[in-house]
C-alpha positions in Angstrom: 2.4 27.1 -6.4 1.9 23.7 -8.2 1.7 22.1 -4.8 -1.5 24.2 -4.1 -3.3 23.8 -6.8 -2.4 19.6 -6.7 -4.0 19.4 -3.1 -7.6 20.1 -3.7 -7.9 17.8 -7.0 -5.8 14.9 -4.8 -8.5 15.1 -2.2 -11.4 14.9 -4.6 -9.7 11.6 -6.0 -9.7 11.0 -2.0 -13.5 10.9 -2.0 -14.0 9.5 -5.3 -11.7 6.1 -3.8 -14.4 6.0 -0.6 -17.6 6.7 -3.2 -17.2 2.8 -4.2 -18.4 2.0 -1.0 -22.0 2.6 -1.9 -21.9 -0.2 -3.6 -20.8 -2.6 -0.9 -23.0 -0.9 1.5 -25.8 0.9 0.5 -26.7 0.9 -3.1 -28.1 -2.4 -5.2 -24.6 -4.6 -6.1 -23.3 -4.2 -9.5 -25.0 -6.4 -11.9 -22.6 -9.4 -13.5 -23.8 -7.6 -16.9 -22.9 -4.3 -15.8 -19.4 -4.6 -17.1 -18.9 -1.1 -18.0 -20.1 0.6 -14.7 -17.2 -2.2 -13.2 -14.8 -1.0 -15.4 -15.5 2.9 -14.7 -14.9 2.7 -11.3 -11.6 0.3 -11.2 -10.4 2.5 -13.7 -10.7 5.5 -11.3 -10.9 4.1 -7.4 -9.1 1.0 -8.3 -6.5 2.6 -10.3 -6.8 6.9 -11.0 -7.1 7.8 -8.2 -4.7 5.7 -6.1 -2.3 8.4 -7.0 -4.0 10.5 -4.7 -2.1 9.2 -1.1 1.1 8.6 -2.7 1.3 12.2 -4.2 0.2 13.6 -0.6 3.0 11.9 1.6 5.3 12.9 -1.9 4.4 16.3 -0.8 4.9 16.1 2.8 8.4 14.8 2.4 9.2 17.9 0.2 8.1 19.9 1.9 9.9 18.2 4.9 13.1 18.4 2.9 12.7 21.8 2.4 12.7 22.9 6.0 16.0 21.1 6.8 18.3 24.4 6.2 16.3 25.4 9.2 18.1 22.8 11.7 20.0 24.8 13.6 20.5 23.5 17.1 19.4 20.4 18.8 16.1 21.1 19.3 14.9 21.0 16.4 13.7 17.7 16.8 11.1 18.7 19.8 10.1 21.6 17.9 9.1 19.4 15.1 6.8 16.5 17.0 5.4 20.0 18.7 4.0 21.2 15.7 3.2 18.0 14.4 1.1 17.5 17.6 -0.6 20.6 16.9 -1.0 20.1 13.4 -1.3 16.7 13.0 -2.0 14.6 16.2 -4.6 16.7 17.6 -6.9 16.9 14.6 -6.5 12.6 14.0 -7.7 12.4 17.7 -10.4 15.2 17.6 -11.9 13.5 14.2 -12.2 10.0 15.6 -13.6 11.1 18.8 -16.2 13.4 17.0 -17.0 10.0 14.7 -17.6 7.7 18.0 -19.7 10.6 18.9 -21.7 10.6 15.9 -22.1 6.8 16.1 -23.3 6.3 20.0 -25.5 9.2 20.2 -26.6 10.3 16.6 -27.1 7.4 14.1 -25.9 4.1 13.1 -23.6 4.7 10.1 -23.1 1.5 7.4 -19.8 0.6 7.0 -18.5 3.2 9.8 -20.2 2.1 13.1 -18.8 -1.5 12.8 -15.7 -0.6 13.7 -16.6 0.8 16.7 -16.7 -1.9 19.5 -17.6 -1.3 23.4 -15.6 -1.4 25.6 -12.3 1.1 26.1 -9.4 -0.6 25.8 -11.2 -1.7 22.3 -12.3 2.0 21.2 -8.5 3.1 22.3 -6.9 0.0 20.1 -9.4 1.1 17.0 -8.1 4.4 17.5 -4.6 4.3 17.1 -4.0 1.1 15.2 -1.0 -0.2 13.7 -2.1 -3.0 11.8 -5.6 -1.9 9.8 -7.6 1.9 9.5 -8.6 3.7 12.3 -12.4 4.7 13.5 -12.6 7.2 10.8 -10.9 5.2 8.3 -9.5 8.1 5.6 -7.3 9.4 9.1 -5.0 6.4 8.5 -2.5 8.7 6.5 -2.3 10.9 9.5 -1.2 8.2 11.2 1.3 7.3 9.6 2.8 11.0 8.7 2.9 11.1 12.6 4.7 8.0 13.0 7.4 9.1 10.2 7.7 12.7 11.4 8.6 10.1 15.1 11.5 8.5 13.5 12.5 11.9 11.4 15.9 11.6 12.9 16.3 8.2 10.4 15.0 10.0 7.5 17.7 12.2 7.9 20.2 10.3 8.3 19.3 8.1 5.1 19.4 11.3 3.2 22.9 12.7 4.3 24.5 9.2 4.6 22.7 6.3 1.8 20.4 8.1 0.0 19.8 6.3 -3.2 20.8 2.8 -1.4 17.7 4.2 0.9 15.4 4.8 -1.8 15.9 1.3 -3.1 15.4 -0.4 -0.4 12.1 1.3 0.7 11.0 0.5 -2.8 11.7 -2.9 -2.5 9.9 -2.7 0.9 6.5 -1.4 -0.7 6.4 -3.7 -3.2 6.2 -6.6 -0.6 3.3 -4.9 0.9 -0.8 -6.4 0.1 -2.0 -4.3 -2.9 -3.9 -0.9 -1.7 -3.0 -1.6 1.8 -2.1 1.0 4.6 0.7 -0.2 5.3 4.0 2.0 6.5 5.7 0.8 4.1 3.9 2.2 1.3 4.0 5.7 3.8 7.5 5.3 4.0 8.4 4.8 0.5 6.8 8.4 -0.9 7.3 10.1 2.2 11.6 9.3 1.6 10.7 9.9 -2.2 9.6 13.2 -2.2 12.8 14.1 0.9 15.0 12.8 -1.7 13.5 14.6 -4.9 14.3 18.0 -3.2 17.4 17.1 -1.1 19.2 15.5 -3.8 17.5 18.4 -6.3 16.4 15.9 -8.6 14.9 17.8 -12.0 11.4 17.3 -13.1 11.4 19.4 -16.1 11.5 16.7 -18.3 7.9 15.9 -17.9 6.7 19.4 -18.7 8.8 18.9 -22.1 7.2 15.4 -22.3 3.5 15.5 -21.1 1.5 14.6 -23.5 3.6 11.3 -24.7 3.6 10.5 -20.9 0.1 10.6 -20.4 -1.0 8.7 -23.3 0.6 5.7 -22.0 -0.2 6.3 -18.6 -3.9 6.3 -19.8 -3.1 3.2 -21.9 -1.5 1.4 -19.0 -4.5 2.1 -16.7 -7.2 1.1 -19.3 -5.2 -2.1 -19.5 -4.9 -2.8 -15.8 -8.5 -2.1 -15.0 -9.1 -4.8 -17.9 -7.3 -7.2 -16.0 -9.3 -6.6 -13.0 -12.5 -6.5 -14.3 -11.7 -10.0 -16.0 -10.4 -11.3 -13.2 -7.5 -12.2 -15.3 -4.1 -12.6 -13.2 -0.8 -12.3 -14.7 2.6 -12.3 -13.2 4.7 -9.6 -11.1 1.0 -7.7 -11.0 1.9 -5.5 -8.1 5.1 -4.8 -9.5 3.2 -3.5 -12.8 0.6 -1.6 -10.4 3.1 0.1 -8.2 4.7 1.3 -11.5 1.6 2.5 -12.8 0.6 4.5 -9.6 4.6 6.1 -9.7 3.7 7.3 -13.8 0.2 8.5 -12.7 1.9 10.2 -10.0 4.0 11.8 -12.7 1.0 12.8 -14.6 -0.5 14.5 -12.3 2.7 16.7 -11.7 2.8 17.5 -15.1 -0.5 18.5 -15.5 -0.2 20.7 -12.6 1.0 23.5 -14.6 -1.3 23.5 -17.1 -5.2 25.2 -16.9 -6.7 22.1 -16.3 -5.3 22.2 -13.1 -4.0 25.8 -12.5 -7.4 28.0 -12.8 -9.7 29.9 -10.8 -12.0 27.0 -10.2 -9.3 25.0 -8.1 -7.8 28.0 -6.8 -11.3 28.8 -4.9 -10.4 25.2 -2.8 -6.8 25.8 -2.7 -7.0 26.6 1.3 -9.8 23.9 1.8 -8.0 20.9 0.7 -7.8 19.7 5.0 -11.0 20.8 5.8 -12.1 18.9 3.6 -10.2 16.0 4.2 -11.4 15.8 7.5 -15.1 16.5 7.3 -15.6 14.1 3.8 -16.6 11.3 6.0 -18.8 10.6 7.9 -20.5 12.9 5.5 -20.4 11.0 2.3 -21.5 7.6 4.2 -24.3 9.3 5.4 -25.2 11.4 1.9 -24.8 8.0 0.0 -26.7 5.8 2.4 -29.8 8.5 2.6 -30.0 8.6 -1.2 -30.0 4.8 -1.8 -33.0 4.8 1.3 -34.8 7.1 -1.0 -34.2 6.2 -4.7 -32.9 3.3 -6.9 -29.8 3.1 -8.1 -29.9 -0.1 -10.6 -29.1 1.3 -13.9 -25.9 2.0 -15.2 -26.8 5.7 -15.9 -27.8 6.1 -11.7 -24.8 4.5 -10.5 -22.5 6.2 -12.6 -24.3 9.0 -11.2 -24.1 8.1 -7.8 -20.2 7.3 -7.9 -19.6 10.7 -9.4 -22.4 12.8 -8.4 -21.7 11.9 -4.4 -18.4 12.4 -4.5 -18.8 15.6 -6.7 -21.3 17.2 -3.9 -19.4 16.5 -0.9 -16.2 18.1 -2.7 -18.3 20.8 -3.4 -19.9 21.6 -0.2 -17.0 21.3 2.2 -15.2 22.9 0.1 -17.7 26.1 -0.3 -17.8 25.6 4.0 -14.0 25.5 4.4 -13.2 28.5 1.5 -15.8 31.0 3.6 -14.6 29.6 6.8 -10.9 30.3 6.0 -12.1 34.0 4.4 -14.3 35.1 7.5 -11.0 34.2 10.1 -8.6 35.9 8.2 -10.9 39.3 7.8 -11.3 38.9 11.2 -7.7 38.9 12.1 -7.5 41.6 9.4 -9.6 43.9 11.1 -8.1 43.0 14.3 
């Protein structure tokens, strides 16, 4: 139940992370005076809503964990990459091919159509990389999730066999990774963290009991590290304290989950969206962004807060409007069938 109602706010925070990108692609560069409008937005893409990637591979290790019982024979393993294919394979290849589409015969997309290059053993090494984002960069966490659903069999055996030596060393792992990269690491790391949470039936009522003194320093702790960024200020062990701060934020957001801020009818109307709209939010928001800054100025404070929000607001909104009648016509259809 809390796991539904998580997905489509972690998806807006998705879309909220690429929104920056206005401003390093379309819209006029934030002003050197314009500290506030810097600070806004590394509080929430640099910082907020970083959360959002880490809670979803959290989930997907769960949720993992939870279908173990269900190993019964040795082919469990095949069964699993064939839904995975299904599931997950076949919509990362559908979406990239639909973007180089877009690209060649539609329109030239800032910040998107750079990465494609001509040429097909370059298209085919841009669309399954291992060292940077695909074509249709937000895809990159399918990527991964395929490559750790590959070597499931490990996962499994870390559980049954070192679990919390596992855990330790996968944390140690992350932190050597670059700061918001895409590396596997990183993948890794909440992926094994949410296997372990449910495996090893790890309690989490203890921030229900303690949400509100939990969130107060998250908020303090955030406010303080997009200080440090906006100032430019470097201090020692950074990603240590930033990796920390994405775990309590991650924790914050699970508590919250069961309250009405989160659990109401408003998120429930997106609840079976949440992939839809994951898939469709770019090259959508690229192109909603780059038509508004064609047409209108965005040089105040006021209209780029508005266009960071306001963008990422829409496209949350319209997808998920498309995707919640989309899911609603197909199952009356199978209803009436």
């Amino acid at each position: 139940m809390r796991i539904e109602y998580l997905r489509p706010i972690l998806i807006f925070l998705v879309i909220l992370i690429h929104a920056e990108r206005a401003f390093r692609g379309y819209a006029e560069m934030i002003r050197p005076e314009y500290k506030f409008i810097s600070y806004v937005i590394y509080f929430f893409r640099g910082n907020f809503c970083r959360v959002a990637v880490p809670m979803f591979l959290a989930i997907s290790g769960y949720l993992f964990s939870v279908s173990l019982p269900e190993i019964i024979d040795q082919r469990w393993y095949f069964n699993l990459l064939k839904k995975k294919t299904i599931r997950l394979l076949v919509p990362y290849l559908l979406f990239n091919i639909y973007l180089i589409v877009i690209v060649f015969y539609f329109s030239d997309i800032p910040g998107i159509s750079g990465r494609i290059e001509p040429g097909l053993i370059q298209l085919l090494k841009k669309l399954i990389p291992f060292s940077s984002v695909p074509i249709n960069f937000p895809l990159w966490f399918l990527r991964d999730l395929i490559i750790i659903y590959f070597f499931s069999p490990v996962v499994i055996i870390m559980l049954k066999e070192i679990p919390y030596f596992s855990i330790i060393v996968l944390w140690m792992f992350w932190n050597q990774t670059a700061q918001n990269g895409y590396g596997i690491g990183q993948s890794f790391f909440w992926f094994y963290l949410g296997c372990i949470i449910y495996y090893k039936k790890i309690s989490m009522s203890f921030i229900d009991r303690y949400i509100f003194v939990i969130c107060l320093f998250y908020i303090i702790s955030t406010a303080g590290i997009s200080y440090l960024n906006v100032m430019e200020y470097s201090i020692p062990h950074y990603k240590l304290f930033y990796n920390m701060n994405i775990l309590l934020g991650c924790v914050v957001l699970w508590g919250l989950s069961k309250t009405l801020l989160i659990q109401n009818t408003f998120i429930e109307f997106f609840k079976g969206s949440s992939f839809f709209i994951y898939l469709m939010h770019e090259p959508i928001l690229s192109i909603l962004q780059n038509y508004l800054c064609k047409h209108f100025s965005f040089s105040s404070v006021v209209s780029q807060l508005l266009l960071f929000f306001g963008s990422a607001i829409f496209v949350f909104l319209l997808l998920g409007t498309i995707g919640h009648y989309m899911k609603r016509y197909k199952f009356l259809r199978k209803k009436e069938k």
